[in-house]
C-alpha positions in Angstrom: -3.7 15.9 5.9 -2.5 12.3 5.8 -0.3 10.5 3.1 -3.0 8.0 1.8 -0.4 5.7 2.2 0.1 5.8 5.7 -3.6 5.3 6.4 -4.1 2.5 4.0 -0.8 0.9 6.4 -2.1 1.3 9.2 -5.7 0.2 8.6 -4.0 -3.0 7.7 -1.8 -3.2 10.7 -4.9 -2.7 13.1 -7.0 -5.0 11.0 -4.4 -7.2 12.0 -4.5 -6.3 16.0 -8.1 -6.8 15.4 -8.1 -10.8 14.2 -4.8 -11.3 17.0 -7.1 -9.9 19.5 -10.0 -12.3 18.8 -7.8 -15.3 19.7 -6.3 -13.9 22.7 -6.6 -17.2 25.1 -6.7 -15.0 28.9 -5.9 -18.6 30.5 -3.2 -19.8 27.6 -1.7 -18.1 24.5 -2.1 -14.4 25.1 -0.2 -13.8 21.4 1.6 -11.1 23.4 4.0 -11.5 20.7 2.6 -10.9 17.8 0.5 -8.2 19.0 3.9 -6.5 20.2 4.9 -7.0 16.9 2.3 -5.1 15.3 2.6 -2.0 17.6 6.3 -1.8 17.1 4.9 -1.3 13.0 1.9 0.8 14.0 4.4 3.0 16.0 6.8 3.0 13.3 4.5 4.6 10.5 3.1 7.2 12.8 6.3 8.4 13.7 7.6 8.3 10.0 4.5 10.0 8.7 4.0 12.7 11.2 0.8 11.1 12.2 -1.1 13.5 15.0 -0.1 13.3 18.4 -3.2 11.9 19.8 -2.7 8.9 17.3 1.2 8.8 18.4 -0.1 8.6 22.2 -2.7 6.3 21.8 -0.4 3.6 19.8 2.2 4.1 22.9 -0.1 3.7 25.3 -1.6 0.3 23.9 2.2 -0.8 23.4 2.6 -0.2 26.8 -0.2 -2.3 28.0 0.7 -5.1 26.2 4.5 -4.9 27.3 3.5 -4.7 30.9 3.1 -8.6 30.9 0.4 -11.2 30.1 -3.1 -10.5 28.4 -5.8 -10.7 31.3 -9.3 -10.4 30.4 -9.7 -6.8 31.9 -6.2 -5.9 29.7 -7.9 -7.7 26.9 -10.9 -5.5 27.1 -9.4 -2.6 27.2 -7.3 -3.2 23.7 -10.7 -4.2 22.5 -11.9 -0.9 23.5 -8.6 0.6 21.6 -8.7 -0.9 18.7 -12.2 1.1 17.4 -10.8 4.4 18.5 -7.6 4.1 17.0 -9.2 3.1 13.6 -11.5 6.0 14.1 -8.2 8.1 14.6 -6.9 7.0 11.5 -10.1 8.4 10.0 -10.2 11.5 11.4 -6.2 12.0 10.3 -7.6 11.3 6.7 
């Protein structure tokens, strides 16, 4: 079972990936930074709280994408496909 704690953290973080993602500009600002920000924190609790490995996997993966260069509009919907299942992740830690 998850520390409440954690969850609470990381419901906030991805709250966050969510508004960052809504003003990700494909043609202009891609906020590549910020969101890079935010996955480095993501990454951090999971690791520190022993979050599942699926969860673990899934943060990675999304850090990956966005490391791997400038926000596109087929990279953009695939973190908007990530961001539900990764808040649905956090759920099922609960």
């Amino acid at each position: 079972m998850a520390d409440t704690s954690s969850c609470e953290r990381l419901r906030s973080l991805l709250e966050r990936v969510a508004l960052e993602l809504a003003f990700v500009d494909p043609e202009g600002d891609d906020r590549r930074r910020q969101l890079q920000d935010l996955l480095s924190e993501l990454t951090t609790i999971t690791q520190e709280s022993d979050a599942p490995p699926s969860l673990q996997t899934g943060i990675a993966a999304a850090a990956e994408w966005i490391a791997a260069g400038p926000i596109d509009q087929p990279q953009l919907d695939r973190l908007s496909c990530w961001e539900p299942w990764a808040a649905e992740a956090i759920t099922a830690w609960e």
